[in-house]
PQR file with spaces between the fields and no chain letter, atoms N, CA, C, O and H, PARSE charges and radii, in Angstrom:
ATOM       1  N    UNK     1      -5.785   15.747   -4.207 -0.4000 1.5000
ATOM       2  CA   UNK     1      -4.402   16.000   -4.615 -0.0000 2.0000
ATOM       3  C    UNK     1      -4.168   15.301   -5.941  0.5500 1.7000
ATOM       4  O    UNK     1      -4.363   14.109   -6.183 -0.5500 1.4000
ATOM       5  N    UNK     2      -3.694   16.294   -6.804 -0.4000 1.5000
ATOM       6  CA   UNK     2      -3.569   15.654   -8.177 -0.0000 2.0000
ATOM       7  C    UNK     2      -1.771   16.025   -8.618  0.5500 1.7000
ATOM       8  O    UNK     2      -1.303   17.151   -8.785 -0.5500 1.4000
ATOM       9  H    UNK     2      -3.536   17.262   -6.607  0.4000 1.0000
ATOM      10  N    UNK     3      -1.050   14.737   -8.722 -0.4000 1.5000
ATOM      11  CA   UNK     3      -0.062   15.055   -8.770 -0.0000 2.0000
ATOM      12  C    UNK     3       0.704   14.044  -10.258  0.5500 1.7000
ATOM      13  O    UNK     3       1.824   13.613  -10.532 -0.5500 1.4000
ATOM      14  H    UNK     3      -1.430   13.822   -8.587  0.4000 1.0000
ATOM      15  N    UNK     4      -0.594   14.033  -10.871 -0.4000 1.5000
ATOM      16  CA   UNK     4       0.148   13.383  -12.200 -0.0000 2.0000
ATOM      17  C    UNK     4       0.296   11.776  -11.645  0.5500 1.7000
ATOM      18  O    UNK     4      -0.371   10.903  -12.201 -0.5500 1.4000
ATOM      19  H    UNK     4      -1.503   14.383  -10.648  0.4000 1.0000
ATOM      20  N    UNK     5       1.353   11.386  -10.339 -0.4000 1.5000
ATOM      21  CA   UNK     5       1.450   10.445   -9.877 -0.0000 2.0000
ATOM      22  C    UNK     5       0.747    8.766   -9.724  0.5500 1.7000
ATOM      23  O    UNK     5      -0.476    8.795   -9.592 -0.5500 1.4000
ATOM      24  H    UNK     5       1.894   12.095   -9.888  0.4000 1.0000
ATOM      25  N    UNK     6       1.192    7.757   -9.726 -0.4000 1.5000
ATOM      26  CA   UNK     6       0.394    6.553   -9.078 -0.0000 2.0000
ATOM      27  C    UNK     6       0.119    6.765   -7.713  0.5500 1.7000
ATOM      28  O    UNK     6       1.022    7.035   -6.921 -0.5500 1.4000
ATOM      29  H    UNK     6       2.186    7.733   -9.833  0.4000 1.0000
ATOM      30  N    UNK     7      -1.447    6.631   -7.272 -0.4000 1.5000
ATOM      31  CA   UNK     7      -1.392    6.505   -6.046 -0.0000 2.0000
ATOM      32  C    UNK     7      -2.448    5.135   -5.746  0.5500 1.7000
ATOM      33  O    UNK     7      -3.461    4.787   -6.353 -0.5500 1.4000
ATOM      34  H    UNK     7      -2.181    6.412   -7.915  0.4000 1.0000
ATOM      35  N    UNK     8      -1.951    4.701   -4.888 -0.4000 1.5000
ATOM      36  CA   UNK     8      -2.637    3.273   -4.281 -0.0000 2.0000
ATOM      37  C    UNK     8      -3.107    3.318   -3.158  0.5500 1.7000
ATOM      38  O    UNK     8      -2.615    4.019   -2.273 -0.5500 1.4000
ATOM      39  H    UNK     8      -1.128    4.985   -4.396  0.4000 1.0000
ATOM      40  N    UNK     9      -4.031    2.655   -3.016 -0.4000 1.5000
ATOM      41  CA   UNK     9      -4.909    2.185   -1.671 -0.0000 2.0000
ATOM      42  C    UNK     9      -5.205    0.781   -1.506  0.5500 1.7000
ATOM      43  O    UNK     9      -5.841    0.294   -2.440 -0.5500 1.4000
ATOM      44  H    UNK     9      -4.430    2.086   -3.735  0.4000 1.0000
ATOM      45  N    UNK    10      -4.885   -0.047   -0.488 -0.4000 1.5000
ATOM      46  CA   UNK    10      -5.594   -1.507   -0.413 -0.0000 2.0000
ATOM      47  C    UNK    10      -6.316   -1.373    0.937  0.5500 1.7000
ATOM      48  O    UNK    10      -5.673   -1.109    1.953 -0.5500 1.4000
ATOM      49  H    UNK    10      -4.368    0.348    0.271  0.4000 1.0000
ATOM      50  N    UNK    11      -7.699   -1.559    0.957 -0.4000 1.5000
ATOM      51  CA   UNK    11      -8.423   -1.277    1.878 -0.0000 2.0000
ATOM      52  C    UNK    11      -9.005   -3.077    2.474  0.5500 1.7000
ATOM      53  O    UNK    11      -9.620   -3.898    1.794 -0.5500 1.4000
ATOM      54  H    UNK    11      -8.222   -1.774    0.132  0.4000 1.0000
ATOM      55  N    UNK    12      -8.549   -3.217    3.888 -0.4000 1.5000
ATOM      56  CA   UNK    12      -9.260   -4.675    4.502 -0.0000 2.0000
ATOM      57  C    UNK    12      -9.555   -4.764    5.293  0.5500 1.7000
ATOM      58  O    UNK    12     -10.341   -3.865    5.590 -0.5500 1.4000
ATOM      59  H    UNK    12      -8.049   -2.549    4.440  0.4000 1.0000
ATOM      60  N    UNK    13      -9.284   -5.892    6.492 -0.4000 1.5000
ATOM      61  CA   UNK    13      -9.585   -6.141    7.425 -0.0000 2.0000
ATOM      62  C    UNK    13      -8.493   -6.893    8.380  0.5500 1.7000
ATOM      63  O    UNK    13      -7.790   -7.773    7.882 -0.5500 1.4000
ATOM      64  H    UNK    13      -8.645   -6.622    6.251  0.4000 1.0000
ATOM      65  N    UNK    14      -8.382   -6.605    9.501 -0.4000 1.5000
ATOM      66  CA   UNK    14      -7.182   -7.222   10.097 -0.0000 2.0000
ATOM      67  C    UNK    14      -8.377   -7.522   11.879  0.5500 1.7000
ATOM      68  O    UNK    14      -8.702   -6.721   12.756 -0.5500 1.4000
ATOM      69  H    UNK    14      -8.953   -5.891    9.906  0.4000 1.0000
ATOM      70  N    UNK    15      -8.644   -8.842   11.723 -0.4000 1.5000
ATOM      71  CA   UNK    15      -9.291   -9.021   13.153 -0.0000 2.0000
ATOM      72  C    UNK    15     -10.539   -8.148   13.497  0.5500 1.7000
ATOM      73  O    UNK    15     -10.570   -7.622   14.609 -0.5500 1.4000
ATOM      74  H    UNK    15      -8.380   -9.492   11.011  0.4000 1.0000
ATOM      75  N    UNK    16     -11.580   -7.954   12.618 -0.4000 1.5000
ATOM      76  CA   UNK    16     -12.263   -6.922   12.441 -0.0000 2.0000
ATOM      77  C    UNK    16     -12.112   -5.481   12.091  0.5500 1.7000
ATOM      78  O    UNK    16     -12.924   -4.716   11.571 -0.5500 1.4000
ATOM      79  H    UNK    16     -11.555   -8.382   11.714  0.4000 1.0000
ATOM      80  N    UNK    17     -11.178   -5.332   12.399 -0.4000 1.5000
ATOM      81  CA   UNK    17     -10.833   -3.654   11.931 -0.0000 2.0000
ATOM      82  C    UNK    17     -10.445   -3.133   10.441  0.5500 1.7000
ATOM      83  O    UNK    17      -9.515   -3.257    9.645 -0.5500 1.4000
ATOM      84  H    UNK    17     -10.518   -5.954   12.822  0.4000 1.0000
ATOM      85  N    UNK    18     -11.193   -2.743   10.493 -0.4000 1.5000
ATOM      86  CA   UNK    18     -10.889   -1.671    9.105 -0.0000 2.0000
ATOM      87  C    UNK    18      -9.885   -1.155    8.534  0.5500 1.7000
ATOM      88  O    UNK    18     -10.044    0.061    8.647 -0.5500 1.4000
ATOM      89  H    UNK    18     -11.949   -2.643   11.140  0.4000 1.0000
ATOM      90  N    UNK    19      -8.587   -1.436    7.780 -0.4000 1.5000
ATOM      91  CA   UNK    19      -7.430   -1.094    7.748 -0.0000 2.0000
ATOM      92  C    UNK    19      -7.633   -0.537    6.254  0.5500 1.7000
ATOM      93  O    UNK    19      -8.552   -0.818    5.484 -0.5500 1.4000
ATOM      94  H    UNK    19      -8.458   -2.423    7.688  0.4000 1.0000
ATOM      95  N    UNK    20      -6.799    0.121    6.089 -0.4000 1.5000
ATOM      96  CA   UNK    20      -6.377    1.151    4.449 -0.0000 2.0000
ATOM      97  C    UNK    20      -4.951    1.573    4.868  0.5500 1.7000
ATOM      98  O    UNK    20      -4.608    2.061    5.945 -0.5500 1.4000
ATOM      99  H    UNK    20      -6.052    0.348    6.715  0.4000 1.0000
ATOM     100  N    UNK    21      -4.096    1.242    3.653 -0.4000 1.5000
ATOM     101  CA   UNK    21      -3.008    1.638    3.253 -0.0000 2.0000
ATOM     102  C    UNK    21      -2.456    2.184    2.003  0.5500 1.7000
ATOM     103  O    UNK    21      -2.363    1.462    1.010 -0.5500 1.4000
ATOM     104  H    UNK    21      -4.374    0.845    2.779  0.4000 1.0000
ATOM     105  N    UNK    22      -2.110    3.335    1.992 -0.4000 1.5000
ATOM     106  CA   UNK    22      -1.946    3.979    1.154 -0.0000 2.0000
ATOM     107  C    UNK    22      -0.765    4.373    0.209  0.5500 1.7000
ATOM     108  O    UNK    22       0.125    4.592    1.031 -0.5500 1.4000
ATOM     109  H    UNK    22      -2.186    3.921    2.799  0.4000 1.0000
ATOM     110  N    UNK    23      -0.329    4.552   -0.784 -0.4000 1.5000
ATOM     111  CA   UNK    23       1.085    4.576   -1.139 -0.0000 2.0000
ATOM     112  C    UNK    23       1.177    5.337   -2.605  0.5500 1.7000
ATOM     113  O    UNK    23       0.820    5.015   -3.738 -0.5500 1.4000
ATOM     114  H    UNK    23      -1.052    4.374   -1.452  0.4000 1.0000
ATOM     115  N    UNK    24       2.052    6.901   -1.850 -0.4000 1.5000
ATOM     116  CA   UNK    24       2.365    7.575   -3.335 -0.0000 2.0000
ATOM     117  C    UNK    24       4.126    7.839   -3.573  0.5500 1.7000
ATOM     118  O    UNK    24       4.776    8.639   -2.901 -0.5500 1.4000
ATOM     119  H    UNK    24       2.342    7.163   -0.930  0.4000 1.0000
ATOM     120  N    UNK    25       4.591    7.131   -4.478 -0.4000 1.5000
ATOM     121  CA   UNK    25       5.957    7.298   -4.600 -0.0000 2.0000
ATOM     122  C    UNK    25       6.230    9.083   -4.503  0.5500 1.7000
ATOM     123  O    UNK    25       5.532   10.032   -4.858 -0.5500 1.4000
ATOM     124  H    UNK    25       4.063    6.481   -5.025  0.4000 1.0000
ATOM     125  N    UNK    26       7.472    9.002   -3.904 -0.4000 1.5000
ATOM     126  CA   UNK    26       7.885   10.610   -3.785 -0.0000 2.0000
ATOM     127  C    UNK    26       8.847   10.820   -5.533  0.5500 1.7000
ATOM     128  O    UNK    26       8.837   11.847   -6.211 -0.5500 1.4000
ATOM     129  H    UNK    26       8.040    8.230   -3.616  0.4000 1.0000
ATOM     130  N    UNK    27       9.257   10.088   -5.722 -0.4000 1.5000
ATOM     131  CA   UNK    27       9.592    9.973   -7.350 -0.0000 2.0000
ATOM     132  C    UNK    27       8.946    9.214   -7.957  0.5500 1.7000
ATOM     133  O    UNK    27       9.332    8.045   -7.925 -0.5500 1.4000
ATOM     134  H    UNK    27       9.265    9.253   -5.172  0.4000 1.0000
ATOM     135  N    UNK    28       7.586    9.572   -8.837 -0.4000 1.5000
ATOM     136  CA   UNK    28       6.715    8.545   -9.410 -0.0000 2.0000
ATOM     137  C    UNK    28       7.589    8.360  -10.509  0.5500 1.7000
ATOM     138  O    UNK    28       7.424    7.184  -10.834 -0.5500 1.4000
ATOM     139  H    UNK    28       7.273   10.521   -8.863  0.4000 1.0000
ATOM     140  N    UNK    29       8.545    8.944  -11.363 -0.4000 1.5000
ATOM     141  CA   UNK    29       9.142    8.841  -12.747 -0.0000 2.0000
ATOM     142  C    UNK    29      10.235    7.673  -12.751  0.5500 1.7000
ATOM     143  O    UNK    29      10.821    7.177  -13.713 -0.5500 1.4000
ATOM     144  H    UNK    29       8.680    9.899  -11.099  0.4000 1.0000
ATOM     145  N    UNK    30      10.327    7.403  -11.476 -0.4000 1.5000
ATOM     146  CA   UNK    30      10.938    6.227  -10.999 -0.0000 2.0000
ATOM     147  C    UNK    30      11.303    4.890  -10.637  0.5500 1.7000
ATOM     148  O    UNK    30      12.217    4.070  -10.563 -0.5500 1.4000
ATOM     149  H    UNK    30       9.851    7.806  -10.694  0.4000 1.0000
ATOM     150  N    UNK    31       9.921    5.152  -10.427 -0.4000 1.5000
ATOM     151  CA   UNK    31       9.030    3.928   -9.607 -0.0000 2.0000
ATOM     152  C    UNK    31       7.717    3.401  -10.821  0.5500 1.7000
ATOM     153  O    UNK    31       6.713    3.933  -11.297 -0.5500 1.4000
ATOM     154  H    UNK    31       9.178    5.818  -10.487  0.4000 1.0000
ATOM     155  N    UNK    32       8.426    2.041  -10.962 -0.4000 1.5000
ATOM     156  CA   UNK    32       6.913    1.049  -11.952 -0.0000 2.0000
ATOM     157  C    UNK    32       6.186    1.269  -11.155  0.5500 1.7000
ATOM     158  O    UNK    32       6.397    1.671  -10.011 -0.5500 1.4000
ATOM     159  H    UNK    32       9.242    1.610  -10.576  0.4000 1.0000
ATOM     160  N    UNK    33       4.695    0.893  -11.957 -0.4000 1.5000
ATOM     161  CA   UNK    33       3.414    0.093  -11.202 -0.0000 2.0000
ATOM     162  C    UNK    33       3.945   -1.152  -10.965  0.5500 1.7000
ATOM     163  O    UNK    33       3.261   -1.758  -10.141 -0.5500 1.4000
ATOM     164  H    UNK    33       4.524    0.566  -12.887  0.4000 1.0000
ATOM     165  N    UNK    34       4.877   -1.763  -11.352 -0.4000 1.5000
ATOM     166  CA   UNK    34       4.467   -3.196  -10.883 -0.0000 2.0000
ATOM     167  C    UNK    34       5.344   -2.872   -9.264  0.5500 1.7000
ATOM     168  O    UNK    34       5.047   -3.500   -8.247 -0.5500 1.4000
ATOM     169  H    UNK    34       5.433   -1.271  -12.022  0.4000 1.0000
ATOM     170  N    UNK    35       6.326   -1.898   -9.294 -0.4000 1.5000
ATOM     171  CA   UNK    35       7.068   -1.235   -8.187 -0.0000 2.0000
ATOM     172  C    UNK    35       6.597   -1.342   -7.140  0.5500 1.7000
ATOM     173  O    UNK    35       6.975   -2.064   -6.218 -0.5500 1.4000
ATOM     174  H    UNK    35       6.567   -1.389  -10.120  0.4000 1.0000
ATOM     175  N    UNK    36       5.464   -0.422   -7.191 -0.4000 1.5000
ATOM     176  CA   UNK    36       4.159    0.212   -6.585 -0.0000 2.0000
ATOM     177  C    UNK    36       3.641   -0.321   -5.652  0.5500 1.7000
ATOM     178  O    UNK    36       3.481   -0.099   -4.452 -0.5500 1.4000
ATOM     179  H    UNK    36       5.157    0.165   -7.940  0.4000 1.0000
ATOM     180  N    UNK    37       3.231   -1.558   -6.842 -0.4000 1.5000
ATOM     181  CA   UNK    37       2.146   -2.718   -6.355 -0.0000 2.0000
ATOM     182  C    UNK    37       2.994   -3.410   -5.145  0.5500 1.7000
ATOM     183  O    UNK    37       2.899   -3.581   -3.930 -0.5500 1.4000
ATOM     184  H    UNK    37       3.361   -1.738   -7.817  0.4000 1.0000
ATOM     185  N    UNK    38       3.607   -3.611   -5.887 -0.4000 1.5000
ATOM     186  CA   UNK    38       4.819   -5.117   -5.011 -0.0000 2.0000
ATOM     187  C    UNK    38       4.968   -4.232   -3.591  0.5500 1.7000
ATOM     188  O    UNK    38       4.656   -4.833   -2.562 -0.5500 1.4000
ATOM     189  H    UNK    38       3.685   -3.471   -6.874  0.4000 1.0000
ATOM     190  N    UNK    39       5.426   -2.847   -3.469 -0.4000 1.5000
ATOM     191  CA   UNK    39       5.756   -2.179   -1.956 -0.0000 2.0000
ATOM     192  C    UNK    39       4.061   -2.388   -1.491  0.5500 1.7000
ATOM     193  O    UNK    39       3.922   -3.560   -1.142 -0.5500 1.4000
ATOM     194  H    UNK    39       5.680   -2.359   -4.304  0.4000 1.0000
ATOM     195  N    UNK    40       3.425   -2.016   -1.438 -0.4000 1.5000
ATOM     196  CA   UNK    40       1.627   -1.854   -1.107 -0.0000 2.0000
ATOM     197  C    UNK    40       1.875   -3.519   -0.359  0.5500 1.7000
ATOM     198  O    UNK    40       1.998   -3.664    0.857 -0.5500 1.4000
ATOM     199  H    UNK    40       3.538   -1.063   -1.723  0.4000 1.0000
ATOM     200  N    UNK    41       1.905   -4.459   -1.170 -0.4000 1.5000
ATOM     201  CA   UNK    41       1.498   -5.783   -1.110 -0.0000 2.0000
ATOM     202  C    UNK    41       2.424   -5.946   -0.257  0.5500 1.7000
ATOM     203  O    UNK    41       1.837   -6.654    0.562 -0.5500 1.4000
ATOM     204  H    UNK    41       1.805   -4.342   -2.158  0.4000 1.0000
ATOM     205  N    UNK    42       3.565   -5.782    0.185 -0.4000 1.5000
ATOM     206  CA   UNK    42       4.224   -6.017    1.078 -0.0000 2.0000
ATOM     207  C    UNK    42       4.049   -5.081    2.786  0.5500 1.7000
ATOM     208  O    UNK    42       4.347   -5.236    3.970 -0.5500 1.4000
ATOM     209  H    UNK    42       4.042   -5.206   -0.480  0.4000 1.0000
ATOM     210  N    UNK    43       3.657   -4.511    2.264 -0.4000 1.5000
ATOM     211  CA   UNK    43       3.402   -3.342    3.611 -0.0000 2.0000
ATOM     212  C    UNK    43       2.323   -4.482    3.980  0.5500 1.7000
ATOM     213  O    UNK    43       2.526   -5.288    4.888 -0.5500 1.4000
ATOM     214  H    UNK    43       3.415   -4.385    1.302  0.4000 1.0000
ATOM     215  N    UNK    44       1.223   -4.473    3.234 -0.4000 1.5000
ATOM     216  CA   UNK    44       0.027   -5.217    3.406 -0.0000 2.0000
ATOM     217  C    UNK    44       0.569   -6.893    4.540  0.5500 1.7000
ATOM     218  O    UNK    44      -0.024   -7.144    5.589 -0.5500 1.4000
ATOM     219  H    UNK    44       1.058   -3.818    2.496  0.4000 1.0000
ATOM     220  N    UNK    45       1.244   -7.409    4.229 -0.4000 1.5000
ATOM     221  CA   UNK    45       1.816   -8.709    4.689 -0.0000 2.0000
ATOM     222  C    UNK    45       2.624   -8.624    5.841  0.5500 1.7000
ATOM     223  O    UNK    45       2.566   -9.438    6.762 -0.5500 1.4000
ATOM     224  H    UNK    45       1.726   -7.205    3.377  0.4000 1.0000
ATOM     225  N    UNK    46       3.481   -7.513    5.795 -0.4000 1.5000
ATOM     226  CA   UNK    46       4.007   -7.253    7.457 -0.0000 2.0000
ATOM     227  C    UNK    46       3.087   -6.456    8.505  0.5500 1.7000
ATOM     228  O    UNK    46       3.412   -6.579    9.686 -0.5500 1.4000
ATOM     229  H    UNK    46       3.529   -6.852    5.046  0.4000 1.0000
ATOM     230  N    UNK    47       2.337   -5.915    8.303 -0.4000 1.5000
ATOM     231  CA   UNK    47       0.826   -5.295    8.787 -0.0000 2.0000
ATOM     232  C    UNK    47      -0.121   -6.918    9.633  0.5500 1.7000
ATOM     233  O    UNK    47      -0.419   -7.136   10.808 -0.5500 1.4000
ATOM     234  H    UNK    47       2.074   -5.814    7.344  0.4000 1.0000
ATOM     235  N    UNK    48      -0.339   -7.786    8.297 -0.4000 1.5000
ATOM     236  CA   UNK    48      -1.294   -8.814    9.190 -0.0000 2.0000
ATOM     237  C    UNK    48      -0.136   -9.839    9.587  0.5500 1.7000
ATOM     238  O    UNK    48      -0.517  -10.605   10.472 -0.5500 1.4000
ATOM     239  H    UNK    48      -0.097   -7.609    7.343  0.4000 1.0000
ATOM     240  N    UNK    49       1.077  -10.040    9.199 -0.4000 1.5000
ATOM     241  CA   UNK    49       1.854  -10.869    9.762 -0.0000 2.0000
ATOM     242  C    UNK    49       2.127  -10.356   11.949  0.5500 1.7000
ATOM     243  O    UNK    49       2.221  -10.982   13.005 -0.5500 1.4000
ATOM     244  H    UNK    49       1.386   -9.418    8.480  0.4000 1.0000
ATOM     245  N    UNK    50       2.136   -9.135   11.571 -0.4000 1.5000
ATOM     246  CA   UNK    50       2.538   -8.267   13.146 -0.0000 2.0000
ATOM     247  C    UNK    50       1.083   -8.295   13.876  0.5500 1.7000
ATOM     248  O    UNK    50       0.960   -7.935   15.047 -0.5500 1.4000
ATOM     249  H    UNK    50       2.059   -8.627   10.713  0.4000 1.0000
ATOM     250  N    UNK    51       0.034   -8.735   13.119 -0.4000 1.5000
ATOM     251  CA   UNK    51      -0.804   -8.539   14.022 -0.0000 2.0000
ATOM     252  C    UNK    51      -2.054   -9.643   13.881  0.5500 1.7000
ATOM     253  O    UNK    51      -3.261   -9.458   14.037 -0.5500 1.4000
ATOM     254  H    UNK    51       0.134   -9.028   12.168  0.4000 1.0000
ATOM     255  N    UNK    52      -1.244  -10.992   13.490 -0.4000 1.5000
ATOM     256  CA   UNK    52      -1.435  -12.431   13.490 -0.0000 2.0000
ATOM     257  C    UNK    52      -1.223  -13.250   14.730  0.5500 1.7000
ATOM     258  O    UNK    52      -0.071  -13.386   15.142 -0.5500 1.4000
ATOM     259  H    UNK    52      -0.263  -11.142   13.363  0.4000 1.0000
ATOM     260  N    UNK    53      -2.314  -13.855   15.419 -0.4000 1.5000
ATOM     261  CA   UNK    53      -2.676  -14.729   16.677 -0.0000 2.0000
ATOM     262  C    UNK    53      -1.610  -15.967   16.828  0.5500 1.7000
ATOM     263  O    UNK    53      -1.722  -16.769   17.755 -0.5500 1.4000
ATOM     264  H    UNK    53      -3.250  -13.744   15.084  0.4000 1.0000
């Protein structure tokens, strides 16, 4: 899919498992990269925070 757009992936690990998260703004003309980044990185942190021992 080629949509002109930023699209992101942060690919890790949460307790062995293989996690990828992905993120394409529905208004890229809208939305910074630094936007982008910062939502990704936060998805990323409530993801291993929810599934922290």
């Amino acid at each position: 899919l080629n949509t002109g757009a930023d699209y992101w992936r942060a690919v890790f690990d949460i307790d062995g498992r293989f996690v990828s998260v992905s993120l394409m703004p529905n208004t890229p003309e809208q939305v910074s990269r630094a936007q982008s980044i910062a939502t990704l990185d936060a998805q990323i942190d409530r993801l291993k925070a929810a599934n922290a021992r």
